[in-house]
C-alpha positions as CSV (number, residue, x, y, z in Angstrom):
1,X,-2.6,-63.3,60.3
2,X,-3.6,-64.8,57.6
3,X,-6.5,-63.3,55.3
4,X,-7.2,-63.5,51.8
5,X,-8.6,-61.3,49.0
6,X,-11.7,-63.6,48.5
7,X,-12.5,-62.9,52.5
8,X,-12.0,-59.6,51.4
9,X,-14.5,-59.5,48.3
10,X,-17.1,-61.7,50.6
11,X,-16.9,-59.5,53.4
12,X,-17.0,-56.4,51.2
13,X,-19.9,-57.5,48.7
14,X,-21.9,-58.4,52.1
15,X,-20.9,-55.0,53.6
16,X,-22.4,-53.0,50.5
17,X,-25.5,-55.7,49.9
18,X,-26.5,-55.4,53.7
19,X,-27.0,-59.2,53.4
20,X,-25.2,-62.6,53.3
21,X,-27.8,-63.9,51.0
22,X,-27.5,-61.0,48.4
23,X,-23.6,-61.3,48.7
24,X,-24.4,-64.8,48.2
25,X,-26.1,-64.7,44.8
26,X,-24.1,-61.8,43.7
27,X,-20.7,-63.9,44.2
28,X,-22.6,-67.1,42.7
29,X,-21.7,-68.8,46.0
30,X,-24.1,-70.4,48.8
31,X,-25.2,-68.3,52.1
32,X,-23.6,-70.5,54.3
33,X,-19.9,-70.4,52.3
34,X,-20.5,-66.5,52.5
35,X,-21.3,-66.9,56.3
36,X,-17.5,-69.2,56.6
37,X,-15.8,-66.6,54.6
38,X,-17.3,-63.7,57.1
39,X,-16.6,-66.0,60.1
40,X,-12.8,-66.6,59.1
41,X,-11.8,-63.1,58.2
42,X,-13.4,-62.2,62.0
43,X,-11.5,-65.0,63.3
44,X,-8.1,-64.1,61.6
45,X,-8.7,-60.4,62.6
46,X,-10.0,-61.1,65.9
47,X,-12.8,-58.8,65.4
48,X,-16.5,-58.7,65.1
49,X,-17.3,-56.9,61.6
50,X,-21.2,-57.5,61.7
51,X,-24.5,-57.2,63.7
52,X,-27.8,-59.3,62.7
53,X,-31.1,-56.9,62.0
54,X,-33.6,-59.3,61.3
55,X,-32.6,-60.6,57.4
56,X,-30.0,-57.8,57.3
57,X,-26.6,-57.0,58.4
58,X,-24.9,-53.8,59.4
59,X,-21.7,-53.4,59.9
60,X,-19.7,-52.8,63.7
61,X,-17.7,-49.7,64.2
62,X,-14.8,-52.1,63.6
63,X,-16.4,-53.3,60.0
64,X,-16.7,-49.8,59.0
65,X,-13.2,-49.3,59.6
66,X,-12.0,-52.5,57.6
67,X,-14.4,-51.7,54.8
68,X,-12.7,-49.1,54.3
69,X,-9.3,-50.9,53.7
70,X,-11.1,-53.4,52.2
71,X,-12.0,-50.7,49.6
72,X,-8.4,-49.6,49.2
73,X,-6.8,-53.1,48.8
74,X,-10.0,-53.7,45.7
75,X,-8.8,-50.3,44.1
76,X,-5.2,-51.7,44.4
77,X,-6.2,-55.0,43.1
78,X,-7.9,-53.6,40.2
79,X,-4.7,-51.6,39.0
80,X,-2.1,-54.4,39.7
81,X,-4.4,-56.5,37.0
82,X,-4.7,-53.2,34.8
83,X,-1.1,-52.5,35.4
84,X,-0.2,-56.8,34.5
85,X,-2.6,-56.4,31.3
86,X,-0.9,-53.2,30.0
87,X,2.4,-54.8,30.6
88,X,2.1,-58.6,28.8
89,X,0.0,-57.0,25.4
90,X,2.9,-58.3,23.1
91,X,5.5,-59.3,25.7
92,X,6.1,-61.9,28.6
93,X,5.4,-60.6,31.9
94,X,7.5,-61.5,34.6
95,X,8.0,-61.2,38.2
96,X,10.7,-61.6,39.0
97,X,14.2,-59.4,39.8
């Protein structure tokens, strides 16, 4: 399996926006690269994450549940960079062991 954080963003910024086309504009991206990102992370997970209302999406049982973790990997994203910044204010970061 093979899914990345962007999928992740896209998927979650449409979750939370209820609409490709938000997500879209809100990412500065086109509908239809939102609509590949969704499609890919559905393909790599083998699930189906959204249902189509009209202009809107709403999410499947199954995209409520990945939300979730999609939520969880953001917060962890958000203290690795906090965490890299903190380290590298007047010395070299590394990575390595």
């Amino acid at each position: 399996m093979n899914i990345t954080i962007r999928q992740l963003q896209v998927f979650r910024t449409a979750a939370l926006l209820g609409s490709f086309t938000r997500a879209a504009k809100h990412l500065h991206l086109t509908t239809p690269a939102v609509s590949k990102q969704i499609r890919k992370l559905e393909s790599e997970c083998k699930l189906h994450l959204f249902e189509q209302s009209g202009r809107c999406v709403n999410l499947t049982q199954q995209g409520k549940r990945l939300l979730e973790q999609a939520a969880q990997v953001d917060n962890e994203m958000k203290l690795l960079k906090q965490m890299v910044r903190d380290e590298s204010v007047g010395s070299e970061v590394s990575f390595s062991e």
